[in-house]
C-alpha positions in Angstrom: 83.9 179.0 126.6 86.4 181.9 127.9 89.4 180.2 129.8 92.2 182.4 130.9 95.5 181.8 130.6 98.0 183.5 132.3 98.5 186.7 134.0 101.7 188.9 133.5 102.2 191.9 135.7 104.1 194.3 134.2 105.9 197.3 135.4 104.7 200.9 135.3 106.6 201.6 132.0 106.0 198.4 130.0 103.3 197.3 129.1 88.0 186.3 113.1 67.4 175.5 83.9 65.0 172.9 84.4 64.4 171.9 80.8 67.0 170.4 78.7 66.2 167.6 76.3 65.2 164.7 79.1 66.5 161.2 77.8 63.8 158.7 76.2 63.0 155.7 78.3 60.7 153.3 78.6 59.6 150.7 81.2 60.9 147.5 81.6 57.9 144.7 80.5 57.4 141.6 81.6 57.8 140.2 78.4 61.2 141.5 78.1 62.4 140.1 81.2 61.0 136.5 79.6 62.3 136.7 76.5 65.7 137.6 77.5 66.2 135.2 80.5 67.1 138.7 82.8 65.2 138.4 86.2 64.7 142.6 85.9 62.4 144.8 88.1 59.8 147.3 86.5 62.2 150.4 86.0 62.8 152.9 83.9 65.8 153.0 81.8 67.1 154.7 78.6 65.6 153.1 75.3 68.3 152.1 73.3 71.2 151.8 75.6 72.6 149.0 77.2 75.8 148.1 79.7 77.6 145.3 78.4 80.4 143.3 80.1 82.7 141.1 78.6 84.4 138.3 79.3 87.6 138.6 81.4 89.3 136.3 77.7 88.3 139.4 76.0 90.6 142.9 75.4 89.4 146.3 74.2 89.8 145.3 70.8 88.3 142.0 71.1 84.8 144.0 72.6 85.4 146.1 70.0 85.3 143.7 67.1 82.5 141.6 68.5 80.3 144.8 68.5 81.4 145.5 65.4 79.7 142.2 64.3 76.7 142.9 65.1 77.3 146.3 63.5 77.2 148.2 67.0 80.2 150.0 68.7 81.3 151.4 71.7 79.4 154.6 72.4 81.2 154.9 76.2 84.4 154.0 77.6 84.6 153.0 81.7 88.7 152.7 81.4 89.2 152.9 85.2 86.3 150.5 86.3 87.1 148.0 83.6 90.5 148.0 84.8 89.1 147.7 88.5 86.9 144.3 87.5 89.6 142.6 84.4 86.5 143.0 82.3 85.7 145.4 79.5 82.6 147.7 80.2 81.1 150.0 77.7 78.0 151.3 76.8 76.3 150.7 73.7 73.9 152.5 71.6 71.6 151.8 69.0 68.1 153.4 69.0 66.7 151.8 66.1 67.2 148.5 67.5 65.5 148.9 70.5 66.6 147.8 74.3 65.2 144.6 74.2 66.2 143.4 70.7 69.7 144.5 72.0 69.5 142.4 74.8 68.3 139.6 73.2 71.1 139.8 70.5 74.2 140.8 73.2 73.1 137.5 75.7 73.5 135.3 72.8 77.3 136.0 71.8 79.7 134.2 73.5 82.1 137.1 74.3 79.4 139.2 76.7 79.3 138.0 80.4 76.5 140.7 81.3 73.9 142.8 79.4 71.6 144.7 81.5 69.9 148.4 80.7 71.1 151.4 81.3 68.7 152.4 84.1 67.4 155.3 85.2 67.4 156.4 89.0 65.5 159.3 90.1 66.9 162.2 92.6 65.3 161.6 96.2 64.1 164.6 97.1 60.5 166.6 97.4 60.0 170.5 97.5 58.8 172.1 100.6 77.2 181.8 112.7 75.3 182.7 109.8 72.7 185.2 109.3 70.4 182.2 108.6 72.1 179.7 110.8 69.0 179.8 113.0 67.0 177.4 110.2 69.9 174.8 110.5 68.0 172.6 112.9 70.2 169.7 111.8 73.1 171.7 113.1 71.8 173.0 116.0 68.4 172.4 117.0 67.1 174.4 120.2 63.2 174.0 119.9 63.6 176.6 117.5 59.8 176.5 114.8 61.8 175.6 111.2 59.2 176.6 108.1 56.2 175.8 110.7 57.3 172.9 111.8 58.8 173.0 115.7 62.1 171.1 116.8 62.5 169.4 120.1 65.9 171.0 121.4 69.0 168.8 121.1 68.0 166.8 118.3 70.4 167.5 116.1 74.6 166.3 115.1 76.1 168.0 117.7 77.8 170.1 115.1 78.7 173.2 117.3 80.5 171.7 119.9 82.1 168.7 117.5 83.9 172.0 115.6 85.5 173.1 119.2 87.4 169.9 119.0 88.1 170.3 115.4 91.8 170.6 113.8 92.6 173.9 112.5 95.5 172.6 110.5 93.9 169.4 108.9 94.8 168.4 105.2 92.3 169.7 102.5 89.3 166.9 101.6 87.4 166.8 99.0 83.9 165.4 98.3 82.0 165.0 95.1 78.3 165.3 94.8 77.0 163.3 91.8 73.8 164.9 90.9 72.0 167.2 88.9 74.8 169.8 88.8 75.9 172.8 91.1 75.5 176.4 90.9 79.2 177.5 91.0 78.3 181.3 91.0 76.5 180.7 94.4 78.1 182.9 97.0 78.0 180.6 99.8 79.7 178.0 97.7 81.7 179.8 95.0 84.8 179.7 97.6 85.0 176.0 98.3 84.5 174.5 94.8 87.4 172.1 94.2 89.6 173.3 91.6 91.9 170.8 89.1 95.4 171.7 89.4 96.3 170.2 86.4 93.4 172.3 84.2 94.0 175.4 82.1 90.6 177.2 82.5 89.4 178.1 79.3 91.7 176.9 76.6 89.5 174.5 75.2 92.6 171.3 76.0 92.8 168.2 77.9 95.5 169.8 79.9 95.4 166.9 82.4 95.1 164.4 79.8 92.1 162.6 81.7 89.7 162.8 78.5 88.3 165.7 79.7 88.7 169.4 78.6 88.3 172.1 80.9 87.5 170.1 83.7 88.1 173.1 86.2 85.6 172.1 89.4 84.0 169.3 87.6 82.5 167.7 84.9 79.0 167.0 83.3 78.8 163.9 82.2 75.9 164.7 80.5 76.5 167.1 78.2 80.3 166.4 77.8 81.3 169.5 79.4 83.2 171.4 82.0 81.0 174.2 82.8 79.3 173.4 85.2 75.0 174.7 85.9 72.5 172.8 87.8 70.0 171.4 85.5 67.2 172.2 88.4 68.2 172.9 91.9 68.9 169.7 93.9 72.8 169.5 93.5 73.2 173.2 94.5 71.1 172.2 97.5 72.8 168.7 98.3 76.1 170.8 98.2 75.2 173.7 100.6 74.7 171.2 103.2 77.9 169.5 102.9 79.9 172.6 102.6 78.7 175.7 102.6 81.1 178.7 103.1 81.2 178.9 106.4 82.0 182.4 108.4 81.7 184.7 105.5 79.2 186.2 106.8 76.3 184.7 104.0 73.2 182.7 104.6 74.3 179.3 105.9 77.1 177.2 106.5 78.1 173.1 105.0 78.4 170.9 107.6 82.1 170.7 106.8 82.5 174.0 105.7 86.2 173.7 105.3 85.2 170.8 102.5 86.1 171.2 98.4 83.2 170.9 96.7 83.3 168.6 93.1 80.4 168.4 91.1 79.6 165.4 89.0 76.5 166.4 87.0 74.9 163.4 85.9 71.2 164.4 84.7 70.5 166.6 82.1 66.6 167.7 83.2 67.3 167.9 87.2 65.5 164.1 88.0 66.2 161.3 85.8 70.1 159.9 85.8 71.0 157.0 83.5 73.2 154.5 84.6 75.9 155.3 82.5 76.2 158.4 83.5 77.2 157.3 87.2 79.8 154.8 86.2 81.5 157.8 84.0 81.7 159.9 87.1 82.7 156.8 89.5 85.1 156.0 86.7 86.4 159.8 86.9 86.2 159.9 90.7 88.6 157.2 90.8 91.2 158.3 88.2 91.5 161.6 90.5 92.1 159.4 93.5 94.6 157.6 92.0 96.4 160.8 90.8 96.4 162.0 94.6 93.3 164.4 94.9 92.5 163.6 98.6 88.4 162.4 97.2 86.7 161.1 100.7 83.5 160.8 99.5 80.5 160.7 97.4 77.1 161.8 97.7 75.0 159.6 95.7 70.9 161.4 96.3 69.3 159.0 94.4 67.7 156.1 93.8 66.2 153.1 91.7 64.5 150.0 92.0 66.8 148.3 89.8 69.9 146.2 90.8 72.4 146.6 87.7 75.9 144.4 88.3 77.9 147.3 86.5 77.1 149.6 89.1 77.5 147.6 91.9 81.1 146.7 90.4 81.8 150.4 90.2 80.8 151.4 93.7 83.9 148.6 94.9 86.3 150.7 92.6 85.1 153.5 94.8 85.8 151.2 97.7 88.8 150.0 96.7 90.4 153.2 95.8 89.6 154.6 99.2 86.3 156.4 98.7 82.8 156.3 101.0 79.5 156.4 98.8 76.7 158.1 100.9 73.8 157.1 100.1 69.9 158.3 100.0 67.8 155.4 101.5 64.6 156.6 99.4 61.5 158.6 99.4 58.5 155.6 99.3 57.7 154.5 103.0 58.9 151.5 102.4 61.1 149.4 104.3 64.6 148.4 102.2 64.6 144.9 103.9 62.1 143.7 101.5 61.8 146.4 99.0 65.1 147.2 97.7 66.3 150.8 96.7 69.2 151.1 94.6 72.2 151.8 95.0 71.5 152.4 98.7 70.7 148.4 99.1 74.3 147.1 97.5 76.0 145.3 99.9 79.0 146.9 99.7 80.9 148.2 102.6 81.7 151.4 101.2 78.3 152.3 101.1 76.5 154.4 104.1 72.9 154.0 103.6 70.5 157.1 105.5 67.3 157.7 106.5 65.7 160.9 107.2 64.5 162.8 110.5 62.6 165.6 111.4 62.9 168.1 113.5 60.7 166.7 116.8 63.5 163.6 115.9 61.6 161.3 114.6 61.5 159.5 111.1 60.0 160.6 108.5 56.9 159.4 107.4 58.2 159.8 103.6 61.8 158.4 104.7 62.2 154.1 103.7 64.3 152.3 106.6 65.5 149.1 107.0 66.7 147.1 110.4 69.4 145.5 108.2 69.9 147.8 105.1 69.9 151.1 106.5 72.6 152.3 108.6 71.6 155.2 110.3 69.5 158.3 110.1 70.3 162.2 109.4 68.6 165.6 109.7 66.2 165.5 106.3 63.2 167.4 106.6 62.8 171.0 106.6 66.1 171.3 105.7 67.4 175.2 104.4 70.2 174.9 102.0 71.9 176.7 98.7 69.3 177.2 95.5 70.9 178.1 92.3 70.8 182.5 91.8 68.5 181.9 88.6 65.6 180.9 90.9 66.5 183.5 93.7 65.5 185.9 90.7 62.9 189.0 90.5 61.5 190.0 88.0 58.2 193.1 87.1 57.0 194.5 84.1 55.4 198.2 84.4 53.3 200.1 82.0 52.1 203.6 82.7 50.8 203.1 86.6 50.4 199.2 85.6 52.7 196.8 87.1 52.3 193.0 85.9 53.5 190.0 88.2 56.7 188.8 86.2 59.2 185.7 86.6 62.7 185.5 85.2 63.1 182.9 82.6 66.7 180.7 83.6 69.5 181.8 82.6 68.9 185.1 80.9 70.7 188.1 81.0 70.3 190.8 84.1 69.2 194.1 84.1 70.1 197.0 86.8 68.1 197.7 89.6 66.3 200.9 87.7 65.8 198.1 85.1 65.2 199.1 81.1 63.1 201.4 79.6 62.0 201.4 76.3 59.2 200.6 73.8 57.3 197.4 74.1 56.6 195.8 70.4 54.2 192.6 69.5 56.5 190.6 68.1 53.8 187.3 67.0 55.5 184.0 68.5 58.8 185.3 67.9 59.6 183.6 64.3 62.0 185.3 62.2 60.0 187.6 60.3 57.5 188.9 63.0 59.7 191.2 64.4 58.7 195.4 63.4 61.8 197.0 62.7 61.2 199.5 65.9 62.2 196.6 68.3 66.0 197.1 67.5 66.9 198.7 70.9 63.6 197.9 72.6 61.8 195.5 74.1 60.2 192.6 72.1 56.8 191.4 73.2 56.3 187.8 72.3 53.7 185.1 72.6 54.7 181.5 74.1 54.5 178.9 71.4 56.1 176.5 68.7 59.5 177.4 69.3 61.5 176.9 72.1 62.0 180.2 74.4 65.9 179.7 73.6 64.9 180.4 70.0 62.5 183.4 70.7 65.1 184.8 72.5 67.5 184.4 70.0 65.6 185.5 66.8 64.6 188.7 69.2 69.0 189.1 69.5 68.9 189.2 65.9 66.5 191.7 65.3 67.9 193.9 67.9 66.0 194.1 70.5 67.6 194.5 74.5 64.8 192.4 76.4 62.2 189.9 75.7 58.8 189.6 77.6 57.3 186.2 76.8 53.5 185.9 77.9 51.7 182.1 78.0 49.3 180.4 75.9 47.5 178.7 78.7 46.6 180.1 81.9 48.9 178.4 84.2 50.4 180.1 87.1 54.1 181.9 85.8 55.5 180.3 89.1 55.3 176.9 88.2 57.2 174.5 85.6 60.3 177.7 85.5 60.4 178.3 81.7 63.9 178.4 81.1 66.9 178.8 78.1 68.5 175.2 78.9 71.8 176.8 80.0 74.3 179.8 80.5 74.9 182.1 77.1 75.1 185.1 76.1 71.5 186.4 76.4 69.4 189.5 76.8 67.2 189.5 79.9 63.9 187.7 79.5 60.6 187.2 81.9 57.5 185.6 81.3 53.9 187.0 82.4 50.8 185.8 82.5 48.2 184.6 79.3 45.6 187.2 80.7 48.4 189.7 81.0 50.0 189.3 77.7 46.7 189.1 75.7 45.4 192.8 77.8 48.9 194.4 76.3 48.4 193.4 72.9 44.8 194.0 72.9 45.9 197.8 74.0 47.5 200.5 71.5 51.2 199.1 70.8 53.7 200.0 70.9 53.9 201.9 74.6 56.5 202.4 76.9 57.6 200.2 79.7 60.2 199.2 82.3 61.6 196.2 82.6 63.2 194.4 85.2 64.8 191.4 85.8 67.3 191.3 88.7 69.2 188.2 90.9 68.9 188.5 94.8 71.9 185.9 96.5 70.3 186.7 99.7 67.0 184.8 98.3 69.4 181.9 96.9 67.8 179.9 99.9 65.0 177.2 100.2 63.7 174.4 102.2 63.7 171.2 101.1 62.8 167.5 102.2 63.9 163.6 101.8 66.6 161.5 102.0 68.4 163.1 99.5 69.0 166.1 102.2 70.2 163.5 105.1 71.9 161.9 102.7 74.8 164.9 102.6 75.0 165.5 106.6 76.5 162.0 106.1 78.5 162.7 103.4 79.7 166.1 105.0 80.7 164.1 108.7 82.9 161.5 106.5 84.5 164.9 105.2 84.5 166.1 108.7 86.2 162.8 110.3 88.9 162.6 107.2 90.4 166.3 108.1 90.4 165.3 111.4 91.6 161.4 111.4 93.3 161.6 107.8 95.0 157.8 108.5 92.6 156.2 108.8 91.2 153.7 106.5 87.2 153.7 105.0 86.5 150.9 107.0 87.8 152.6 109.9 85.6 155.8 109.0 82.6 154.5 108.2 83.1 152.9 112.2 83.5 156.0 113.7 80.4 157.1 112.6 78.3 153.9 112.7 79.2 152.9 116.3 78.9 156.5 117.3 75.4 157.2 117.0 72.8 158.9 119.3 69.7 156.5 119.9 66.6 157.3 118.7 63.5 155.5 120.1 61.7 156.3 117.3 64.7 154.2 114.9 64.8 151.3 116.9 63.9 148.5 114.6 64.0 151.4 111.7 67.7 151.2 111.2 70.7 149.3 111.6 72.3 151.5 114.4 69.1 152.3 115.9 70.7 156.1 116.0 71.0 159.5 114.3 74.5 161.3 113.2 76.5 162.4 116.2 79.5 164.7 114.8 80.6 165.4 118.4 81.1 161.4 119.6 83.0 160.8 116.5 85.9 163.1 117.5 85.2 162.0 121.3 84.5 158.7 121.5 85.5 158.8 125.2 83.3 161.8 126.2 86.1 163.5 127.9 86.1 166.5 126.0 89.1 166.4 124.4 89.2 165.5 120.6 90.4 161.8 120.1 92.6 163.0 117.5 94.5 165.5 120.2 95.2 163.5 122.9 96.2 160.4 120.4 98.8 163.0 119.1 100.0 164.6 122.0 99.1 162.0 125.1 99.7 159.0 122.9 96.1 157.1 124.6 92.5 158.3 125.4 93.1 157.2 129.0 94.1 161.3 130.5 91.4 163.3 131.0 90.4 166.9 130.7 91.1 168.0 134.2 94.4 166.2 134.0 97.5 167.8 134.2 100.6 165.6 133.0 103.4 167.5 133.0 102.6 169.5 136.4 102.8 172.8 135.1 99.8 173.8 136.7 97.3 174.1 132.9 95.0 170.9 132.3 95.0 169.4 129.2 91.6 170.9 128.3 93.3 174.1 128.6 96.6 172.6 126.6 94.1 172.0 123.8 92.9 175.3 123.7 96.0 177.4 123.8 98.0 174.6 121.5 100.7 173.6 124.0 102.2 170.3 124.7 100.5 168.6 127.9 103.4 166.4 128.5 105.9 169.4 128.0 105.5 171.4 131.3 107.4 174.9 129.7 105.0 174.4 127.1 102.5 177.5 127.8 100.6 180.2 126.4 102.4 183.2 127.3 103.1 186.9 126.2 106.2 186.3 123.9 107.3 189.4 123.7 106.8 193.1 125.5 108.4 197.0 124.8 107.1 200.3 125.9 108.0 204.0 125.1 106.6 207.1 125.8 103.5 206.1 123.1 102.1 203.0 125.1 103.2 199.3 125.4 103.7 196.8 122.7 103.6 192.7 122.6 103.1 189.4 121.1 101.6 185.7 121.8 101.5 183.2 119.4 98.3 181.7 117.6 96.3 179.1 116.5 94.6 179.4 113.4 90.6 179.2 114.1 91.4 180.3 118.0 89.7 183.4 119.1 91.9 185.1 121.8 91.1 188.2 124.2 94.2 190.6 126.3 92.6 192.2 129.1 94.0 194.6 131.7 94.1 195.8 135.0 95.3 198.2 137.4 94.5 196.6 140.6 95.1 193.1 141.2 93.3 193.1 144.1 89.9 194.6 142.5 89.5 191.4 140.5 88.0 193.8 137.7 89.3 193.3 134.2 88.8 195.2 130.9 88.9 194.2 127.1 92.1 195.5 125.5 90.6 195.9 122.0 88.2 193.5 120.4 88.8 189.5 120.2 91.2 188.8 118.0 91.4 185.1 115.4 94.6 183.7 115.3 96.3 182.5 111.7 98.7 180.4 112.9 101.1 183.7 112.9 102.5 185.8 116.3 99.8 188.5 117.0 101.5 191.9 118.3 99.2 194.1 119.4 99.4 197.5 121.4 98.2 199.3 124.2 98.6 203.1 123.4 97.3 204.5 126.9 99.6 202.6 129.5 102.5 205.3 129.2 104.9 206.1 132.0 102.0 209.0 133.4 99.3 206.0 133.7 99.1 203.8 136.8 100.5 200.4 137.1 99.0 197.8 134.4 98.5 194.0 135.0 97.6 192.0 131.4 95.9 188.7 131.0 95.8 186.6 128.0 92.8 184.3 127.0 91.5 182.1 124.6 88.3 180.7 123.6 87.2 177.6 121.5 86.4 178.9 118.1 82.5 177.8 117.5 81.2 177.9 113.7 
């Protein structure tokens, strides 16, 4: 919405990869839960592993020494959440004993108050401004068809209008996503990755001293490491939705786009998370709180059947140190009253607990609810978000006037857009040894099989060769189950055809001639997805989006703006707690006045003046002292032109800005006319006095009037 301002006459001569090695677990048996005493639902956990808790009596070296009698030790510290509960926590490791025998032998020494598993939870999620803005129904949602599925207009968070009332000078947030990684090349997330001011990048130290090296944006808890990939492509997506880039132009934009993303990667093959995992990142999560990174929240896309105490004691660290967990209610139809879902069902007050909607607003028919366990419900199906740029890949093999259907395989190397040319050699299954000496400089032909396709790749390096084509030994389709080289490295390009394919070529006269190509396409980077692991982060991205703009207040305070705020739902009456679905714009206008709480708190000191009002009687309401940035009790507070000067080359000015504000100067030569015209195009304020200039009003042109506006900056 345009308002203007003011209106200064002047006189005539003035004048915006998939496959790493996935943990072994088993099932929990009834005959374990007997034999140990532990009342323990049937869940997967790591074989092996167990939490242990001991006594509060007990120090670190105490744990330590009554492991060591049983000829264990610790194989993980949780410093910062054994601190948090006066008990030692560790996780211990022995797979030739067994979980249960470990168990068994742990609940019989007198210095352990808890021994429980080390569960496995499971990611909740199932496949299905900016150029792509249009397929953000949760943002904005005008009827618009989403991936075949049509929306019923206004069922959405209200996120357009709730960013006109945003801050433009809120204090940086930061919100971790702990799952299955991030794609920090992504262009639509690159530029708001959190970044650890107390990290050397690339120096292989533990500059910080936190017992982490080269934690730059993150940490894997999996792998011990600070570079950061997804291990399959539900972080990258969680984290588009929270934060996205926004304005730059590029596919879509986070719900708090202004948001530092943090991954916590806590599964290794892009589903399964262990237990201990979590607590290492909650543990971490907390120690940068505590050293004054501004950490809202959490987004916790996951879920298990299993209660564990040790994770519930770590999610009231969280709580206690001033951080919301945001919660995935769970992908099983099933209500959380009766069936619980882990750790959405804690009863912690930390912890927001979501459901997911469709489009046509109601819930969805995968989505579990709960009239006392699940607070509310967010945008989850059809939702478009970041993928990681290995799967946004394309990929073709041609020989002679053949061209074979190709996929990349994860993480190899790129080729230009012409691709590579050059002879294509059978090189057997790749084993050192099968490769002709012609394939130095060529291309290596190789046949899936026995070894992994990080070791193909890499015996093909050593012989030479500049690209690998790897062809399969069954005939499944080469765009399922992505064959990939478990992480980033230093490889040659690789792609993968067909069984048919590869057996034709090698039945034909090698070796021949062929291109290769294996290119990434960021505009591709994009996908749909479903469940509650993608309502899950409009949560998560709304606690970001009420800390930048109510930074005082407390969690319990935050999670009330939002939970009281709600829109109803008919169809979530009964379903969930609130009975309603996010509502970004009543959180920040809880008096439907339209004028942000946090403004008129500020600047009127109550919500009790309304937009139309005008305090200080200088003739601009206080929806139009919001806009321009001037003080509604302070009536020589106004927008005005600052400053003016003309010569013989045209007329000069300045106005002050707002950083996010768009602003238009217009002009006229006849008051009277009431016909205005755009002086240049709208210009975005920084924060900084804008001077701009009007080269044709010279002391030859006719009398010029100017007007300045300023409209609310949408996403």
């Amino acid at each position: 919405m345009k308002r203007p301002i003011v209106v200064f006459p002047i006189a005539k001569s003035a004048i915006r990869g998939l496959m790493p090695t996935v943990p072994v677990f088993s099932r929990v048996l009834a005959a374990l839960a007997i034999a140990t005493g532990l009342a323990m639902a049937e869940d997967a956990y790591v074989e092996g592993e167990v939490l242990v808790t001991f006594k509060p009596t007990v120090d670190a070296r105490g744990a330590e020494g009554a492991l060591a009698r049983r000829s264990l030790a610790v194989a993980q510290r949780f410093e910062r959440l054994s601190r948090h509960r006066g008990r030692v926590s560790t996780l211990v490791r022995e797979k030739s004993r067994g979980t249960a025998r470990l168990i068994a032998e742990l609940k019989a020494d007198p210095t352990v108050e808890t021994v429980e598993p080390n569960y496995l939870r499971h990611v909740s999620a199932a496949a299905s401004g900016e150029p792509d803005f249009g397929k953000l129904w949760g943002l904005r949602n005008t009827g618009q068809t989403v991936n075949g599925v049509t929306g019923i207009a206004g069922a959405d968070t209200r996120f357009v209008d709730a960013w006109k009332l945003a801050r433009t000078d809120g204090p940086e947030v930061v919100v971790a996503i702990a799952d299955t990684g991030l794609d920090t090349t992504h262009p639509d997330l690159a530029g708001n990755l959190w970044t650890n001011p107390g990290e050397i990048a690339g120096n292989g130290l533990d500059d910080d001293s936190n017992g982490r090296i080269d934690d730059i944006h993150g940490f894997d808890f999996t792998g011990n490491t600070g570079i950061m990939s997804d291990s399959g492509d539900h972080g990258t997506h969680v984290a588009g939705t929270i934060g996205a880039s926004g304005r730059n132009g590029l596919g879509i934009t986070g719900l708090q786009f202004k948001a530092k993303l943090l991954p916590l990667k806590v599964s290794s093959d892009g589903d399964a998370i262990s237990t201990s995992a979590i607590l290492a990142a909650f543990d971490y999560a907390v120690d940068l709180k505590e050293r004054g990174v501004n950490l809202v929240a959490i987004n916790a896309s996951f879920g298990g059947s299993s209660s564990s105490t040790t994770e519930r004691v770590a999610i009231e660290a969280l709580r206690d140190a001033g951080i919301v967990l945001c919660a995935a209610a769970g992908n099983e139809s099933a209500n959380n009253d009766s069936t619980a879902s882990y750790p959405a069902n804690y009863a912690v007050s930390n912890i927001i607990s979501v459901a997911a909607l469709t489009p046509a607003n109601q819930l969805a028919n995968y989505s579990n609810y709960g009239a006392t366990t699940v607070d509310l419900a967010a945008p989850g199906s059809e939702i478009y978000s970041t993928m990681p740029l290995e799967f946004a890949s394309q990929a073709s093999l041609k020989i002679g006037s053949a061209v074979y259907a190709a996929a990349a395989i994860a993480y190899s190397g790129t080729t230009g857009a012409s691709g590579i040319t050059g002879s294509l050699h059978a090189c057997g299954i790749g084993q050192t040894g099968q490769f002709p000496a012609g394939v130095a400089g060529n291309i290596a032909l190789i046949q899936r099989g026995t070894l992994t396709f990080a070791e193909k790749v890499t015996n093909a390096i050593a012989a030479g060769a500049v690209a690998v084509v790897i062809y399969d030994n069954s005939s499944s389709s080469i765009t399922t189950n992505p064959w990939t080289l478990g992480g980033s490295g230093n490889w040659i390009p690789a792609i993968r055809i067909s069984q048919a394919n590869g057996q034709s070529i090698v039945a034909s006269s090698l070796p021949v001639t062929a291109t290769f190509t294996r290119i990434i396409n960021p505009a591709a980077a994009y996908q749909f997805l479903d469940g509650t692991s993608m309502a899950a982060p409009h949560v998560t991205g709304a606690v970001a989006f009420a800390a930048m703009n109510f930074p005082a207040e407390t969690v319990a305070q935050r999670i009330s703006r939002i939970l009281t705020r709600t829109t109803a739902v008919p169809a979530l009456t009964g379903k969930v707690a609130t009975g309603g679905r996010l509502d970004l714009l009543k959180m920040i206008d809880t008096d439907n006045d339209s004028l942000p709480d946090w403004w008129e708190s500020e600047e009127i000191g109550n919500l009790a003046s309304a937009a139309a009002s005008d305090p200080d009687g200088d003739a601009v309401t206080n929806a139009d002292e919001f806009l321009s940035g001037s003080a509604p009790l302070d009536g020589s507070s106004k927008l005005a032109f600052a400053s003016f000067g003309a010569n013989t080359t045209g007329v000069s000015g300045s106005f002050p800005t707002i950083a996010g504000r768009l602003y238009q100067i217009e002009w006229s030569d006849n008051l009277s006319s009431g016909s205005w015209s755009q002086l240049g195009n709208a210009i975005t304020g920084d924060g900084n006095p804008h001077v701009f200039t009007d080269a044709a009003a010279t002391p030859a042109s006719p009398r010029r009037f100017y007007r300045l506006s300023v409209i609310s900056a949408a996403p």
